[in-house]
N, C-alpha and C positions, 0 to 999 in steps of 0.2 A: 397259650400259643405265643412263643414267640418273634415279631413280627420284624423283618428286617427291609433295610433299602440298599440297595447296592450300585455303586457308583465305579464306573471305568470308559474309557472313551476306545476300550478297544471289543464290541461286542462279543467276537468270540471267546474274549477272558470270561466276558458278562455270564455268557452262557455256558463256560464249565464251570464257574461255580456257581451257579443254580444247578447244576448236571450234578453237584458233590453234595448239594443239601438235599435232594429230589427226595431218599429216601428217610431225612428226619420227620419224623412225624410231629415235633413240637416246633417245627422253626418253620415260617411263611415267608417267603421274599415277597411282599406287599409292592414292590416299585424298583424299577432299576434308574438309571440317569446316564447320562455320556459326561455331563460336564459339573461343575463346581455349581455352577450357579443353581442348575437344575439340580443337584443336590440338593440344594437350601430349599427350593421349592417345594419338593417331593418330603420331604423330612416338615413343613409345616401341613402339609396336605394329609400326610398320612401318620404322623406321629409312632415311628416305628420306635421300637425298644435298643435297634442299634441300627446301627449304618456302619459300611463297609466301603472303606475309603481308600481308592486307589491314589497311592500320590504323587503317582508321573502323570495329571493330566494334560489332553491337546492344549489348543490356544486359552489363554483368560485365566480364569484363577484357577493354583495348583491345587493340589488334595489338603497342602497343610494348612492353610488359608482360609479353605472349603472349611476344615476340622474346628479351626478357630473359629470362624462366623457361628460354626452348627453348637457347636459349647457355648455363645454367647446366647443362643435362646432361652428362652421360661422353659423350664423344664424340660433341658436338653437331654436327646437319647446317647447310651454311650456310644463311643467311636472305636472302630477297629480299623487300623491303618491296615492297607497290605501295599508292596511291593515284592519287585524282584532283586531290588538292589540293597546289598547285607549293608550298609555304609554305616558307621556313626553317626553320621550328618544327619541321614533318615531317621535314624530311631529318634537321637533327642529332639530333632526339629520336630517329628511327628508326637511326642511324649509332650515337649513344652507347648505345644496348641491346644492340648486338651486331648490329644488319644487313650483309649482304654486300655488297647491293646498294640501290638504290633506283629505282625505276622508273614513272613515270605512268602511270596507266590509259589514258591517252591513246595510251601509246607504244606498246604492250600489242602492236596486230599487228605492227609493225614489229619488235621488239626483245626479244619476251619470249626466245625460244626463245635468242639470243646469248646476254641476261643471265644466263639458268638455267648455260647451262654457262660464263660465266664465270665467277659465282659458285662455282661446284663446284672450278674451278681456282682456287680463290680469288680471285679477282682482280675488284674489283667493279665491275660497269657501272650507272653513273648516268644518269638520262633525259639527254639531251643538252642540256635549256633548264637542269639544273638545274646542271648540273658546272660553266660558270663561275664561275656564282652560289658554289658551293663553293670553287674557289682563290681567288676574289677574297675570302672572306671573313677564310680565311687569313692571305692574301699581305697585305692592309689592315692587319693588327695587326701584322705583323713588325719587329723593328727592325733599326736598320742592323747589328749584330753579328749579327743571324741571315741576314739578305742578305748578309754575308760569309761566313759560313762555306757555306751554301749555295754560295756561288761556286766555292768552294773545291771540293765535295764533283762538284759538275756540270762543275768543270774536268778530272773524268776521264773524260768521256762524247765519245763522235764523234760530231760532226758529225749524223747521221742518228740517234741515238739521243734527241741533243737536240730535231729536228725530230719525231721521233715523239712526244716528250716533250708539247711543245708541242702538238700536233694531239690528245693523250688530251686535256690541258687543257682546251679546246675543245669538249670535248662528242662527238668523232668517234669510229666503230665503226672496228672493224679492217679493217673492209671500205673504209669511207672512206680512211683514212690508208694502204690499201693503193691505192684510186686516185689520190689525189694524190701520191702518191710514187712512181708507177708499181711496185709491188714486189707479192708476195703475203703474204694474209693472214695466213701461215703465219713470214712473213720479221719481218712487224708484232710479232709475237706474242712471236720467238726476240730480237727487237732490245731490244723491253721489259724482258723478261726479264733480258738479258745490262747493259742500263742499270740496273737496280733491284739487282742483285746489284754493280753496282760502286759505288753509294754508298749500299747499306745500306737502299733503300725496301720497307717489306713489300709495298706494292701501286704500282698503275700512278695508282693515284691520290695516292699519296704518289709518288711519284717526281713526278707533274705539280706539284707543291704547290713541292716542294722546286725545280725550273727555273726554275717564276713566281716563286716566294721570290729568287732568284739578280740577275732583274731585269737578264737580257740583255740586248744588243738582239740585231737579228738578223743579225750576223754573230759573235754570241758575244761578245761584247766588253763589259763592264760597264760 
């Protein structure tokens, strides 16, 4: 089971998304909280597997702050940011405190319950409008010595690892990239995996960074 805490100071949010997990049978909301501080409390009291971090809270510490303290524990659970607001500002400020994930309130029915447990597997899932927005900011500052070795590092990938590469890039669930590439979701998962362990990416989102960085076209060809 995987056991979460959820943090917002505006209850009724609290309460639809606990209304959006109701029917996962693998995922327990163990503790909600209103505020940052209570966050931190709830998170050593109950040791959830992730926390669910809104990051416009009321008075006292915001969500990102919150995120930072909660990643400075012994054996921190991971962190999924959510907000309403698409900003830059949000993602990286919520990214460089230690979030797992990042998620709009928007996306909320659609994607919370994925992002929870891919967070858990570390592996972070970003709202899908926001994740371009993310490699592109990347891949824009790189130079051409870093688009070579990236080349380099993505010249050990097949074919389809690339393709899947490209498609996390994009914004798409494993559900997606399992219908566009007729495979299952399970295939999506094992492909990533087996791509990120051959050129070194801790996540699927580093692995997407470092493909855009590469600057294929698409028949692989630089």
């Amino acid at each position: 089971m995987l056991s979460v805490v959820m943090v917002d100071d505006d209850a009724l949010v609290l309460g639809s998304l606990q209304n959006i997990l109701s029917g996962e049978e693998d995922i327990a909301v163990v503790a909600t909280a209103p505020s940052g501080a209570e966050a931190i409390d709830a998170v050593r009291t109950h040791r959830p597997d992730v926390v669910v971090m809104d990051l416009h809270l009321g008075a006292g510490m915001d969500g990102v702050e919150a995120i930072r303290r909660i990643r400075e524990q012994l054996a921190p659970p991971a962190v999924l940011a959510v907000t309403a607001f698409d900003t830059d500002t949000h993602l990286h400020g919520a990214l460089d405190a230690g979030a797992t994930g990042f998620l709009l309130k928007e996306d909320a029915t659609e994607f919370l319950a994925t992002a929870l447990r891919m967070a858990h597997d570390g592996d972070p899932m970003i709202s899908p409008a926001m994740t371009s927005r993310l490699i592109a900011s990347y891949v824009g500052q790189r130079t051409e010595p870093v688009c070579e070795s990236a080349r380099r590092r993505v010249s050990r990938l097949a074919e389809r690892e690339i393709a899947v590469a490209r498609l996390i890039g994009d914004g798409n669930t494993y559900e997606d990239i399992a219908g566009e590439l007729f495979i299952s979701p399970s295939t999506v998962k094992s492909t990533l995996a087996s791509a990120r362990a051959k050129i070194g990416a801790d996540t699927s989102a580093q692995l997407a960074v470092i493909v855009a960085q590469a600057r294929l076209d698409l028949n692989g060809q630089a």
